[in-house]
C-alpha positions as a Markdown table, in Angstrom:
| # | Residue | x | y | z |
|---|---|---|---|---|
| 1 | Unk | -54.9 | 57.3 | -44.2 |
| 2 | Unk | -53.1 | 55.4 | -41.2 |
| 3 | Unk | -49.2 | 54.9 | -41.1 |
| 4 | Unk | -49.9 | 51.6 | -41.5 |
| 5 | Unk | -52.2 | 52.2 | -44.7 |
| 6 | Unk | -49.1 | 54.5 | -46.0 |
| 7 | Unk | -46.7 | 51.6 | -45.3 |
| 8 | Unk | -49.1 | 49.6 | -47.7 |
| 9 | Unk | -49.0 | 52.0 | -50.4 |
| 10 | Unk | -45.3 | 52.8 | -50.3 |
| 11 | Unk | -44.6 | 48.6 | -50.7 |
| 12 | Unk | -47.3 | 49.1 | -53.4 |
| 13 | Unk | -45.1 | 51.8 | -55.1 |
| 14 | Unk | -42.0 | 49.9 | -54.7 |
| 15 | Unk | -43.8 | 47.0 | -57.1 |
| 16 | Unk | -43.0 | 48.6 | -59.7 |
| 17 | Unk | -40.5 | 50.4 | -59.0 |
| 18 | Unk | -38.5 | 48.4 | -57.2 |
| 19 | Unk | -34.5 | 49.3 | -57.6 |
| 20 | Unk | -35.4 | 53.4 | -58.1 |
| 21 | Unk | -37.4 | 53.1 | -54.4 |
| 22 | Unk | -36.3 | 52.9 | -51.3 |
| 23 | Unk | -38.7 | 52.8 | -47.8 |
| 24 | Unk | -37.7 | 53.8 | -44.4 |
| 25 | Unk | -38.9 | 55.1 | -41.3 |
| 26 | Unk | -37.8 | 58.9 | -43.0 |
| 27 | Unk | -40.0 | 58.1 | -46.0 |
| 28 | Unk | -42.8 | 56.3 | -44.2 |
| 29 | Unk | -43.2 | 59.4 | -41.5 |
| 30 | Unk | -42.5 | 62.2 | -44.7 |
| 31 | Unk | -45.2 | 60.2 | -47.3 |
| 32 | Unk | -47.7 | 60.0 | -44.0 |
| 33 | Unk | -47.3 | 63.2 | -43.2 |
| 34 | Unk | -48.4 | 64.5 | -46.4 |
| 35 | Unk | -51.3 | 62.0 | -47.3 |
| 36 | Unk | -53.0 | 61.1 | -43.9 |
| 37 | Unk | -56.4 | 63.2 | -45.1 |
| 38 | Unk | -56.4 | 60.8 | -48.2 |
| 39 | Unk | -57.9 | 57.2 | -48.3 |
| 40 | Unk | -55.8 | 54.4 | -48.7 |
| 41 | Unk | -57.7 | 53.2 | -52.0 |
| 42 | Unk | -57.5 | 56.7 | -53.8 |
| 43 | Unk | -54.4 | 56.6 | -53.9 |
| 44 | Unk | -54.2 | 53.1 | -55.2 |
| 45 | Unk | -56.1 | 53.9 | -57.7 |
| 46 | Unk | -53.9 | 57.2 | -58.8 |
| 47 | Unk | -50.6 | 55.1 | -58.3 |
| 48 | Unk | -52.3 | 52.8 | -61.4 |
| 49 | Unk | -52.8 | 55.8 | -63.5 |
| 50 | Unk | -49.3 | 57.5 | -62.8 |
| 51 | Unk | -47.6 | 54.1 | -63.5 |
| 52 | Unk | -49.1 | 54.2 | -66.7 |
| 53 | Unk | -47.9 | 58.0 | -67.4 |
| 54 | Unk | -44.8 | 57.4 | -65.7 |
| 55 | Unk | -43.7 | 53.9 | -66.0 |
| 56 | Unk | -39.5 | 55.5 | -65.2 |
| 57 | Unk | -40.3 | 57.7 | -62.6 |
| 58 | Unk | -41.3 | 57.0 | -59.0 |
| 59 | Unk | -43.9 | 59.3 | -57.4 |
| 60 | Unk | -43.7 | 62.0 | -55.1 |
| 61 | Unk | -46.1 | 62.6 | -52.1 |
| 62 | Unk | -47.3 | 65.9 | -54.1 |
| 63 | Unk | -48.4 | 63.7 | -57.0 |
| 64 | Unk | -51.3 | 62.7 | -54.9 |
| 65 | Unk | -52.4 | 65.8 | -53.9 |
């Protein structure tokens, strides 16, 4: 995944959980850093799942792993 693919997702994230998740250049660089051997649409896919699970709770990086 590119920076600019994890930028996507994060904004994605922040949907729908808006006021429990925050995006900086910290985040952006940490969430990259952990998912840039994953494709974009994977994890797309798994953040519609979790939300599901977990409709309180923002994800972690590790959750896609």
């Amino acid at each position: 995944m590119k920076k600019t693919e994890v930028n996507k997702l994060l904004n994605t994230i922040k949907g729908y959980y808006n006021s429990q998740f925050f995006i900086d250049e910290f985040v952006i660089n940490a969430w990259y850093e952990e998912l840039k051997e994953y494709e974009l649409q994977d994890a797309i896919d798994h953040i519609k799942k979790y939300v599901k699970e977990f409709p309180d709770t923002p994800p972690k990086p590790h959750t896609f792993i």
